[in-house]
Backbone as a chain_set.jsonl record, in Angstrom:
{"seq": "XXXXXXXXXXXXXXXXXXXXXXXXXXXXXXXXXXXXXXXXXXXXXXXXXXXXXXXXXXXXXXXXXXXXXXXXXXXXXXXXXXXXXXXXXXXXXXXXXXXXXXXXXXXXXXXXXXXXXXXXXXXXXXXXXXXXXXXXXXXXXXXXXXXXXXXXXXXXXXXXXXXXXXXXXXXXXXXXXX", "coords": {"N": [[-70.509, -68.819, -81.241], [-69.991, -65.189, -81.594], [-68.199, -63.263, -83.088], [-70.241, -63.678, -85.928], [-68.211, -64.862, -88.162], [-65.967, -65.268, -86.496], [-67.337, -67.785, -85.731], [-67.557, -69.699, -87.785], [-65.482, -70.105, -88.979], [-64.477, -71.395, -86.338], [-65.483, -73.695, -87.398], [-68.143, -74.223, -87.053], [-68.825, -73.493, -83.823], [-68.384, -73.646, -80.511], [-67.814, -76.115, -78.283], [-68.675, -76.936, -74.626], [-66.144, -77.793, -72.67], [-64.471, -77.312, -74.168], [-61.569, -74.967, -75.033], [-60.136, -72.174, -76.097], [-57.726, -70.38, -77.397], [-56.991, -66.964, -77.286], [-54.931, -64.64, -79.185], [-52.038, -62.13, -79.549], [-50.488, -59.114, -80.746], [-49.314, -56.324, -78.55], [-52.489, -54.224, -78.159], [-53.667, -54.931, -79.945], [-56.863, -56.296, -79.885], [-57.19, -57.852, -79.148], [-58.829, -58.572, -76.669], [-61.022, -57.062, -76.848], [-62.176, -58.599, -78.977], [-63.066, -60.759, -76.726], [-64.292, -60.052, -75.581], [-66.502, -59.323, -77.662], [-67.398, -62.095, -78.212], [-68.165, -62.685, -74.647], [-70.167, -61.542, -74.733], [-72.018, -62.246, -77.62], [-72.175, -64.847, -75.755], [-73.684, -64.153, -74.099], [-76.139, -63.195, -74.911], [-77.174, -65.294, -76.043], [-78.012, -65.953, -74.072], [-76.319, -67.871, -72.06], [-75.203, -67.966, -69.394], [-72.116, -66.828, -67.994], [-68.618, -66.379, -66.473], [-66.699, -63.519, -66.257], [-63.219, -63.293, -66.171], [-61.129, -60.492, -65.157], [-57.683, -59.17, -65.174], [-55.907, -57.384, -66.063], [-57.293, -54.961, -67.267], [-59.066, -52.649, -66.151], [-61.92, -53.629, -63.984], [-64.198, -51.836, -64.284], [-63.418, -50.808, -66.671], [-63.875, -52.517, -68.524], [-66.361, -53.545, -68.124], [-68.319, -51.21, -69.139], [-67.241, -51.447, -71.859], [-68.938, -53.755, -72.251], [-71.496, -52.938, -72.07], [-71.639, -50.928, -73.962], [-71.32, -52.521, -76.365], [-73.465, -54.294, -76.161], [-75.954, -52.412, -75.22], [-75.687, -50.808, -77.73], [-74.886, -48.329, -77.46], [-72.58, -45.506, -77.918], [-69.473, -44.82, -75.613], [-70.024, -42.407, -75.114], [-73.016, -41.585, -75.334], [-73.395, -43.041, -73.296], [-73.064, -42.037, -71.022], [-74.16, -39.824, -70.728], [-76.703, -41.243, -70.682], [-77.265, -42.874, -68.795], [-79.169, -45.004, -67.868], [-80.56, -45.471, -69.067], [-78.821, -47.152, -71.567], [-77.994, -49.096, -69.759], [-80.463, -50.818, -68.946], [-80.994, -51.506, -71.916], [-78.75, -53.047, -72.124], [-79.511, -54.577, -70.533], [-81.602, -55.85, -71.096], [-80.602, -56.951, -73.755], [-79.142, -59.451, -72.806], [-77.109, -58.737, -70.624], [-77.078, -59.562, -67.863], [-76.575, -61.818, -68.095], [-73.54, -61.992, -67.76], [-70.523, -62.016, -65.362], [-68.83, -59.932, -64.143], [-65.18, -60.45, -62.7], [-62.681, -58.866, -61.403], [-59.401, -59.557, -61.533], [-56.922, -59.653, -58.932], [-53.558, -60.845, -58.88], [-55.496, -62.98, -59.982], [-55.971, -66.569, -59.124], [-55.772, -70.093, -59.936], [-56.987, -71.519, -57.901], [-59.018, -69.684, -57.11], [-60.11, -69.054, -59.587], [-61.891, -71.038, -59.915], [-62.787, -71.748, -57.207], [-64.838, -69.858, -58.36], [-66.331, -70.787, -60.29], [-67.424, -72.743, -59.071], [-69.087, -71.605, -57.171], [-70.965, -69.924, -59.052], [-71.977, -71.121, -60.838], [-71.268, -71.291, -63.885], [-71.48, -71.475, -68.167], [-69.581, -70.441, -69.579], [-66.048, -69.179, -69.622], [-63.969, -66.188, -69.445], [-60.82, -66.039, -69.603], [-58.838, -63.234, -68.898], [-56.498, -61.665, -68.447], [-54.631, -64.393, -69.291], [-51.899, -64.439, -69.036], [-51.244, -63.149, -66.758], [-51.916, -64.498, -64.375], [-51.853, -65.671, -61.517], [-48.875, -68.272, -60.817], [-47.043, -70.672, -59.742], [-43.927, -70.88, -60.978], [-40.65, -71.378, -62.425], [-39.445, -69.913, -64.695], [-40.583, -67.014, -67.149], [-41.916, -68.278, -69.321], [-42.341, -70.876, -68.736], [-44.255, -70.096, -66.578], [-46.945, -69.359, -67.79], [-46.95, -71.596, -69.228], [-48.104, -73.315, -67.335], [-50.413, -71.613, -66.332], [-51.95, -71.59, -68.476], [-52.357, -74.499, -68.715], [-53.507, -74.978, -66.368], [-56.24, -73.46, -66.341], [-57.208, -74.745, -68.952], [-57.606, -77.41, -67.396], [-59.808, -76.299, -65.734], [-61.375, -75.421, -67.444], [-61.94, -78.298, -68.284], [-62.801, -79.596, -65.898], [-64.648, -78.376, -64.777], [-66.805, -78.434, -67.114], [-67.275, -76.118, -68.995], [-66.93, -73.532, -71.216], [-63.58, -72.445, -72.349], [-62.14, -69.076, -72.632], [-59.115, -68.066, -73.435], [-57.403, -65.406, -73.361], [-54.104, -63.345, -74.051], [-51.128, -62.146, -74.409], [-48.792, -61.91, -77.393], [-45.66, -62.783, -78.278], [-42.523, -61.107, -78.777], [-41.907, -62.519, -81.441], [-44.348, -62.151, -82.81], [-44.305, -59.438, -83.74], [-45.086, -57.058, -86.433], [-45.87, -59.142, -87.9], [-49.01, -60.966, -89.981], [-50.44, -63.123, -89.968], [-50.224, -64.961, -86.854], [-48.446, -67.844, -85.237], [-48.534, -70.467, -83.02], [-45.67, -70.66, -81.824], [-45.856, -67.701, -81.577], [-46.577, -67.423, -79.316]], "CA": [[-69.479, -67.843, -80.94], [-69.81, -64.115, -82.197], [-69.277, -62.421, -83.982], [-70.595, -65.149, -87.185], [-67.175, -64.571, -89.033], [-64.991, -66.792, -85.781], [-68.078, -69.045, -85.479], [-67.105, -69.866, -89.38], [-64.05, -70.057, -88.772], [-64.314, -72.816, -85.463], [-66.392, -75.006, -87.898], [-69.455, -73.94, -86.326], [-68.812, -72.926, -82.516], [-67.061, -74.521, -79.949], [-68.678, -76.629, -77.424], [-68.211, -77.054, -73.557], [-65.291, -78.384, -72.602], [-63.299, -76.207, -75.477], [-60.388, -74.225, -74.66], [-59.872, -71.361, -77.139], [-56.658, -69.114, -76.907], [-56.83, -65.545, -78.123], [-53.52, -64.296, -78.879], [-51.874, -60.828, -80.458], [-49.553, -58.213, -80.144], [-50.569, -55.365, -77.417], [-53.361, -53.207, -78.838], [-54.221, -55.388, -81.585], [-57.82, -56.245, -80.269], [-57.429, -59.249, -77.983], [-59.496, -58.026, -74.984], [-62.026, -56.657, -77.918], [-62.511, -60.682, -79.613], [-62.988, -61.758, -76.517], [-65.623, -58.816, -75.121], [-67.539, -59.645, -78.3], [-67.507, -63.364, -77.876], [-69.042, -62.94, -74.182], [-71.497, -60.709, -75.254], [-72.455, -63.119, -77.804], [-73.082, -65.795, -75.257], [-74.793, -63.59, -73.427], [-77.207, -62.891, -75.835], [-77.6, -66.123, -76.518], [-78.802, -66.364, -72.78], [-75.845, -68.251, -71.896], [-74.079, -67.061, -68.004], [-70.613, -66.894, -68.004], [-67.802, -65.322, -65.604], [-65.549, -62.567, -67.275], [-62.022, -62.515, -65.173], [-60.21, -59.335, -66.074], [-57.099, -58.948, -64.578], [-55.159, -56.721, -66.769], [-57.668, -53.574, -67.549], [-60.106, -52.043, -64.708], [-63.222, -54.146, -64.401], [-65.067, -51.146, -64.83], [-63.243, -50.501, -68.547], [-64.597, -54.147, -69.294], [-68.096, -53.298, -67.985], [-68.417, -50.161, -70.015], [-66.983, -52.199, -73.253], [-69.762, -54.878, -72.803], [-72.963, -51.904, -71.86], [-71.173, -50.283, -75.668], [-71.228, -53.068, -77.02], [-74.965, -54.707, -75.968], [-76.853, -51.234, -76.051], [-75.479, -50.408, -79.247], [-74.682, -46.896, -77.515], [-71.162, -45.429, -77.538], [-69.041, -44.346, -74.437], [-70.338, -40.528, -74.393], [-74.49, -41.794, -75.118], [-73.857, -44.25, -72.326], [-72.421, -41.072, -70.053], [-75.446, -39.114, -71.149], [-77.82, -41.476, -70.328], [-76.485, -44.555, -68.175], [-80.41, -45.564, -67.264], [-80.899, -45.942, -70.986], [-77.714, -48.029, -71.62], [-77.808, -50.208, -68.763], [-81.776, -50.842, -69.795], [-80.961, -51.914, -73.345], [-77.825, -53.61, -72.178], [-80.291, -55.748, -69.792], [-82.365, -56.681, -72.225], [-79.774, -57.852, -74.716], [-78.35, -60.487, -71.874], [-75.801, -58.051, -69.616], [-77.381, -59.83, -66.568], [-76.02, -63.363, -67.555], [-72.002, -61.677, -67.561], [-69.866, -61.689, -63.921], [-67.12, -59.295, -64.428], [-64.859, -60.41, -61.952], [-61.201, -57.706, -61.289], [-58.741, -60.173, -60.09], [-55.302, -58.896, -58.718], [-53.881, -61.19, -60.765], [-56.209, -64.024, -59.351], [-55.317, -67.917, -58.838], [-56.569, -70.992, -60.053], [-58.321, -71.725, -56.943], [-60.058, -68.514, -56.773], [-60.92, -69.314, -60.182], [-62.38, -72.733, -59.475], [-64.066, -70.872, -56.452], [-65.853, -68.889, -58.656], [-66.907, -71.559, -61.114], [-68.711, -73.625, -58.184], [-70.133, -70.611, -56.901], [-71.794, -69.359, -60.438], [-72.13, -72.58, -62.147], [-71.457, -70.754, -65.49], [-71.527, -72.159, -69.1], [-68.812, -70.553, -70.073], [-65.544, -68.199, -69.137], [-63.309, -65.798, -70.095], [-59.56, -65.423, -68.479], [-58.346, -61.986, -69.748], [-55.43, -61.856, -69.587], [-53.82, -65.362, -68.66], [-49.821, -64.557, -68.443], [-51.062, -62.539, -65.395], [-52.37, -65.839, -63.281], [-50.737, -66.393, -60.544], [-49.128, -69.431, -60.939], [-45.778, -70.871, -59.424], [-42.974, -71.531, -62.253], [-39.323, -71.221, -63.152], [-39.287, -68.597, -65.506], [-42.333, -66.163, -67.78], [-42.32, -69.438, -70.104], [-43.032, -72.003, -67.261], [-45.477, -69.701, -65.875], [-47.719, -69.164, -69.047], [-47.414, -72.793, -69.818], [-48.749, -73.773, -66.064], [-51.558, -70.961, -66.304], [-52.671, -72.28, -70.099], [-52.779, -75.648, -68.225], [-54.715, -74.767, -64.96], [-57.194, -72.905, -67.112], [-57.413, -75.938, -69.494], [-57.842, -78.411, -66.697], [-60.905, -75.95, -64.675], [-62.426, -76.14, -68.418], [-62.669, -79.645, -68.214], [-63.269, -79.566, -64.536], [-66.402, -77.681, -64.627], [-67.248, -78.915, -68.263], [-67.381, -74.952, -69.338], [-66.75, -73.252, -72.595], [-62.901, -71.455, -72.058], [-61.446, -68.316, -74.111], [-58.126, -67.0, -72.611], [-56.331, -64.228, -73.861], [-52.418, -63.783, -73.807], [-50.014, -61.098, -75.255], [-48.273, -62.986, -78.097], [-44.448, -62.519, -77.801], [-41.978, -60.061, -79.547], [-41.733, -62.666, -82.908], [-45.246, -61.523, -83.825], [-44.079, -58.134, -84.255], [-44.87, -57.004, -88.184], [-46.824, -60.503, -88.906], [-50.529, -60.707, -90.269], [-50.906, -64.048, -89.451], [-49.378, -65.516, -86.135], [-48.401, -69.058, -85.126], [-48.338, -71.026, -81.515], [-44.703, -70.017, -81.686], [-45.405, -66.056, -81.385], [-47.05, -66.526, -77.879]], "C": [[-69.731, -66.611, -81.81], [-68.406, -63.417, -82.091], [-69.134, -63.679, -85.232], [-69.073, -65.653, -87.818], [-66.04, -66.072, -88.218], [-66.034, -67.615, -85.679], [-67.8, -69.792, -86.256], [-66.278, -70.832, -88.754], [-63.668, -71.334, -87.411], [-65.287, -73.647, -86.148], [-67.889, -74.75, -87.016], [-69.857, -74.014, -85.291], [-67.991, -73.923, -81.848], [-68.223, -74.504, -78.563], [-67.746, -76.824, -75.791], [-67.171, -77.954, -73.326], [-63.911, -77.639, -73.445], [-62.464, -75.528, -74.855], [-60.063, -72.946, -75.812], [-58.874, -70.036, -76.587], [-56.576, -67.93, -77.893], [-55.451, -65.354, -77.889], [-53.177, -63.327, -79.722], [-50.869, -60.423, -79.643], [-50.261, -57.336, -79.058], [-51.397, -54.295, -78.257], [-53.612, -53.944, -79.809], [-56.027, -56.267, -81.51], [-58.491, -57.14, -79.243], [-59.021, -58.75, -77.257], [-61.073, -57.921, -75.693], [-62.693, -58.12, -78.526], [-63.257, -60.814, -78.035], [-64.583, -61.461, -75.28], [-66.664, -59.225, -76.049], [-68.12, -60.636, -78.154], [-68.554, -63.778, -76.769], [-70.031, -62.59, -73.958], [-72.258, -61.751, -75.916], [-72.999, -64.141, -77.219], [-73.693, -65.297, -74.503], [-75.735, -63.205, -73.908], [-77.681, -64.245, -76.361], [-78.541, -66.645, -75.055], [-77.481, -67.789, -71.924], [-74.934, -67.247, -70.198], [-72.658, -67.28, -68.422], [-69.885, -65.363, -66.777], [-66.667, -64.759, -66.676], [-64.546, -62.109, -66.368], [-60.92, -62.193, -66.106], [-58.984, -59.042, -64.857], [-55.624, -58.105, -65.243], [-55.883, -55.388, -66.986], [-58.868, -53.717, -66.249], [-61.339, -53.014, -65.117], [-64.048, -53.26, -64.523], [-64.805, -50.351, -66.266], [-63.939, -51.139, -69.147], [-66.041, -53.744, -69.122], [-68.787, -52.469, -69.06], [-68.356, -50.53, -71.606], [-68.53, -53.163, -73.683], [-70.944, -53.835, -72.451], [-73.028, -51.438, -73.4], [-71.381, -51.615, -76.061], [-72.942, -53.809, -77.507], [-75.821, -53.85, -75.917], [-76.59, -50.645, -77.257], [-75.218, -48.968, -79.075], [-72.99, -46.635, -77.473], [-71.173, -44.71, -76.088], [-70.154, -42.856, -73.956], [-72.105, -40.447, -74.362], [-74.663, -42.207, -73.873], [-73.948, -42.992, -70.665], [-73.52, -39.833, -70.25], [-76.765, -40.189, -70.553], [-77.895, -43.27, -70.096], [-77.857, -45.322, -67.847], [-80.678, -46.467, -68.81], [-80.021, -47.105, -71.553], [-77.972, -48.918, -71.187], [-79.802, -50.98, -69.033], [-81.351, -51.926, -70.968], [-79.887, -53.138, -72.884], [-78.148, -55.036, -71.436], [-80.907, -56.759, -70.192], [-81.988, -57.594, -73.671], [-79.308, -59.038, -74.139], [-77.214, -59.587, -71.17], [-76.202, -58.751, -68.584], [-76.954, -61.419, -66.72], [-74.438, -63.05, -67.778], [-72.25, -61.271, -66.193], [-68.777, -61.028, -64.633], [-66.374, -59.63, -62.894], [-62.902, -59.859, -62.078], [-60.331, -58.957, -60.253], [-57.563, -59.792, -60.242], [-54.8, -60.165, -58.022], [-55.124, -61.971, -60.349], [-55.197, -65.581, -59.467], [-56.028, -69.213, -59.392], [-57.826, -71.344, -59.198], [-59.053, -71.302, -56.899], [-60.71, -68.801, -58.211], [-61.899, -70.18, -60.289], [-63.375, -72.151, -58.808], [-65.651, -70.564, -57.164], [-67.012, -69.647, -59.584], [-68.374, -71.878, -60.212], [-69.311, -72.841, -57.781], [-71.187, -70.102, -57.728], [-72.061, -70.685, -61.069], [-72.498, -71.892, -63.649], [-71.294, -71.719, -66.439], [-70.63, -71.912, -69.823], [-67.36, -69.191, -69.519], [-64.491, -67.779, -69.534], [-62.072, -65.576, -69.287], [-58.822, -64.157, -69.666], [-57.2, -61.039, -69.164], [-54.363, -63.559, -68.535], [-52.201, -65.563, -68.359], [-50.045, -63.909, -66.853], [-51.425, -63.099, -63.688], [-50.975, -65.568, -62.255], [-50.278, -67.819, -60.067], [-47.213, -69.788, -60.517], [-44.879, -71.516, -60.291], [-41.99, -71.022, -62.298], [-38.853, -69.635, -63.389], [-40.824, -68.334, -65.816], [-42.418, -67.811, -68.369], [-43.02, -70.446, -69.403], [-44.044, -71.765, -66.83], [-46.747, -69.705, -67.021], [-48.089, -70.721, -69.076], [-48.583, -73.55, -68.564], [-50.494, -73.161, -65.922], [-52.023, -71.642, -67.331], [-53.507, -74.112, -69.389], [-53.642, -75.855, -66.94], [-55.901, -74.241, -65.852], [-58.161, -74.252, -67.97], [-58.448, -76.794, -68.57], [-59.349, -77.671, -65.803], [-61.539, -75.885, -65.769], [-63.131, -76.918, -68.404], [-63.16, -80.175, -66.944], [-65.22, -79.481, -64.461], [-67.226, -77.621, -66.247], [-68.037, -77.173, -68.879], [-66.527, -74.222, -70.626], [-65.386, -72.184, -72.135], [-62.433, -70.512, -73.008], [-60.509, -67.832, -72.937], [-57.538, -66.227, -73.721], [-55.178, -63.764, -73.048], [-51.771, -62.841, -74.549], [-49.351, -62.41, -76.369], [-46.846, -61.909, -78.092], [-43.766, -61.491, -79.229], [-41.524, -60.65, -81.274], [-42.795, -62.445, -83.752], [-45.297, -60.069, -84.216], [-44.089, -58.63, -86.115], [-45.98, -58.32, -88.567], [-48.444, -60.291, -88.535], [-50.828, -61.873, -89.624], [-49.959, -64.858, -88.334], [-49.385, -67.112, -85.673], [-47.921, -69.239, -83.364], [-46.756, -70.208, -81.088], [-44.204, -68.433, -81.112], [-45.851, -66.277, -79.901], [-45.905, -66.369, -77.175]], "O": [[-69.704, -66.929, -82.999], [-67.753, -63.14, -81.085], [-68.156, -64.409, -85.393], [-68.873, -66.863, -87.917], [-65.581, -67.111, -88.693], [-65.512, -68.699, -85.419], [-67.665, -70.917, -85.775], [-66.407, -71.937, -88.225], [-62.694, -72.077, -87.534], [-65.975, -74.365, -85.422], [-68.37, -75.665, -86.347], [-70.998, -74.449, -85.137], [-67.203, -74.744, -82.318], [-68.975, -73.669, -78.061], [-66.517, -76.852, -75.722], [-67.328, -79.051, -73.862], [-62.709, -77.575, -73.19], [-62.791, -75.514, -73.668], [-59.34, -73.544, -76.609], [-59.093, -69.131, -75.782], [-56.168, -67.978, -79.054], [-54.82, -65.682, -76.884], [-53.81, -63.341, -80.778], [-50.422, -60.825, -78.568], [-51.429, -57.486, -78.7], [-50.782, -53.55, -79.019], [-53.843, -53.279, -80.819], [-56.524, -56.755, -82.524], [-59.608, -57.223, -78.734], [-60.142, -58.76, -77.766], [-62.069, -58.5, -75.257], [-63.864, -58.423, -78.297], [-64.441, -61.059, -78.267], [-65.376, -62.135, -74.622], [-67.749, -59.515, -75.546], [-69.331, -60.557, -77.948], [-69.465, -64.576, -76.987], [-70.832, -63.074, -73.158], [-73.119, -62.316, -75.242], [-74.049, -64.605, -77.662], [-74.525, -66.045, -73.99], [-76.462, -62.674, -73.069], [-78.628, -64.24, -77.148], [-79.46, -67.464, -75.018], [-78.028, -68.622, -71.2], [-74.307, -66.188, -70.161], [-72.353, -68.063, -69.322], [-70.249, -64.234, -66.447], [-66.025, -65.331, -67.557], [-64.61, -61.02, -65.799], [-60.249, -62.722, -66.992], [-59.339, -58.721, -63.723], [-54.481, -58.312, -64.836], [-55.086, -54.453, -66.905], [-59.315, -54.705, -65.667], [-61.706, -53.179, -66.281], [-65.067, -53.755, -65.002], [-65.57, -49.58, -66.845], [-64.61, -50.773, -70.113], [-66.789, -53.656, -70.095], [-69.681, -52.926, -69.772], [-69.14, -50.091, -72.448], [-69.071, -53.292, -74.781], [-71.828, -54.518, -72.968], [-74.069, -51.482, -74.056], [-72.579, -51.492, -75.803], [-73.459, -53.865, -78.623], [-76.813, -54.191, -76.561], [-77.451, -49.923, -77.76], [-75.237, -48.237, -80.064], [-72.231, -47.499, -77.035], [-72.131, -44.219, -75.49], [-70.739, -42.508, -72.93], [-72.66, -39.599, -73.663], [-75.691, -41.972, -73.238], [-74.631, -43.108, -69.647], [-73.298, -38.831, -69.57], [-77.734, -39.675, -69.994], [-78.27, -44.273, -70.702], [-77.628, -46.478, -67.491], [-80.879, -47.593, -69.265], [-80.645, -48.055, -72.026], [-78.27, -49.851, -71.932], [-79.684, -52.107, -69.514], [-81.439, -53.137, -70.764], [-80.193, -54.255, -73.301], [-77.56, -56.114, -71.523], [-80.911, -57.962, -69.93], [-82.607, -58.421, -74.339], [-78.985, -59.867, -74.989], [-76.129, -60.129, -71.378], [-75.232, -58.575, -67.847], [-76.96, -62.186, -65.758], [-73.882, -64.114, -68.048], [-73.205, -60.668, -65.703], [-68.026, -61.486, -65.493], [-66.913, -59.125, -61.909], [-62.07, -60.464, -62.753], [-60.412, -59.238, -59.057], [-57.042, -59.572, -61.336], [-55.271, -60.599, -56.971], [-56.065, -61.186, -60.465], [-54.016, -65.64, -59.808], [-57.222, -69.17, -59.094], [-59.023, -71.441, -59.468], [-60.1, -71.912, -56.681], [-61.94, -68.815, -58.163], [-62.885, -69.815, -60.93], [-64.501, -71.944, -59.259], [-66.823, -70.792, -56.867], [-68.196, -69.317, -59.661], [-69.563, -71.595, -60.354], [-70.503, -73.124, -57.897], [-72.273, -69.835, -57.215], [-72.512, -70.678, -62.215], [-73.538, -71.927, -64.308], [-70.992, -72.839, -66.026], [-70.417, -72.682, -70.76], [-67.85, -68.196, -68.986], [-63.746, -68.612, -70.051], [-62.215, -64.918, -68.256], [-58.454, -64.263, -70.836], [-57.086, -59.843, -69.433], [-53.712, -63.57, -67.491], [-51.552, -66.414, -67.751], [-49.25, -64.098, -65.932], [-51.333, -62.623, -62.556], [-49.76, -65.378, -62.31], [-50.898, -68.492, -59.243], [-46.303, -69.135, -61.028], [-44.997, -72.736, -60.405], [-42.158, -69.806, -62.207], [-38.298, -68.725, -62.773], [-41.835, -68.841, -65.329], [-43.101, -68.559, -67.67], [-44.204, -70.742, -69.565], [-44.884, -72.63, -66.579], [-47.645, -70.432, -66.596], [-49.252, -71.114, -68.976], [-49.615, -74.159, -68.847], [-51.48, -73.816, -65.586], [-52.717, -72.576, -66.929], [-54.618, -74.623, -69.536], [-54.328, -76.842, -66.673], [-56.684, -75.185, -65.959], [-59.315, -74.616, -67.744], [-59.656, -76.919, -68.773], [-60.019, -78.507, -65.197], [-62.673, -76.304, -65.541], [-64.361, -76.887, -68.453], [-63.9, -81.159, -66.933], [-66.27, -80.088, -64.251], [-68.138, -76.823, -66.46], [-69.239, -77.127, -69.141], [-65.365, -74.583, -70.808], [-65.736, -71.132, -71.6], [-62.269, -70.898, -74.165], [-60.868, -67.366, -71.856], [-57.296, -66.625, -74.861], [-55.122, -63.733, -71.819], [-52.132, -62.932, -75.722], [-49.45, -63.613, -76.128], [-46.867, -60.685, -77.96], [-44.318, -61.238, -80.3], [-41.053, -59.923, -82.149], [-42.694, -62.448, -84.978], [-46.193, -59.582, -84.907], [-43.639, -59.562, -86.78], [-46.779, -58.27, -89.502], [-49.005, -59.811, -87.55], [-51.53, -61.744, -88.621], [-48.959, -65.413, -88.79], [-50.489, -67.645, -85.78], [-47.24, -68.476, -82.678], [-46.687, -69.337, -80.222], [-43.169, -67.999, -80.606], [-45.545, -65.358, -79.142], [-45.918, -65.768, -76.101]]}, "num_chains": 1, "name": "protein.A"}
């Protein structure tokens, strides 16, 4: 897992089947963890699907070209041959960005058996579409469909999740703030 610091930090990576929940206030980086992360396995030569259903899949694209050519936004906009090049050769060609409005379990599932990836990112999981009660019900149902197409398709998961209005102000947050 990159960047070295969370690899640490999961005892020394996290193997297929794993589940790993990013969680924060808004703007505090989420989306960013979780961009680095499938960069990382993409550089490790690892495929994976990246479903973004909260920022434009072409914000996300742009994040992971910056991030794997080592160029910023306005180099990349200067000289997108060059970027996309470098960004090839780092592993950009084993990431799927897939834009889902929100998407569904199934469609995620879909996508699994279609790609047979190694590992995948749901970004942002409160926005699943998933039939429940209330927001709480729904979150808990998405966390658990996600979970369960983990262990389904024996694939490495990271979701990311807004964490709720008691992590306002706190450095370090607990299951409680999502």
């Amino acid at each position: 897992v990159a960047p070295q610091s969370l690899n640490d930090r999961l005892d020394g990576g996290a193997k297929r089947g794993h589940h790993i929940v990013v969680f924060g206030p808004v703007e505090s980086g989420k989306s960013l963890t979780a961009i680095n992360m499938a960069c990382g396995f993409a550089r490790q030569g690892h495929r994976g699907l990246y479903f973004i259903n909260e920022d434009r899949p072409q914000d996300i694209i742009l994040r992971m070209v910056s991030n794997l050519s080592g160029l910023t936004k306005y180099e990349i906009q200067q000289n997108p041959k060059k970027a996309r090049d470098l960004a090839m050769d780092r592993g950009f060609g084993n990431i799927i960005v897939v834009g889902c409005s929100p998407g569904t379990p199934q469609q995620l599932r879909d996508y699994n058996e279609r790609y047979d990836p190694t590992w995948n990112v749901y970004d942002q999981l409160r926005n699943f579409k998933v039939k429940a009660e209330n927001r709480t019900n729904q979150l808990e149902r998405a966390a658990t469909e996600v979970r369960n197409i983990t262990k389904e398709t024996n694939t490495l998961g990271v979701s990311v999740t807004q964490a709720g209005d008691s992590a306002s102000g706190k450095l370090i947050l607990e299951t409680g703030d999502v």
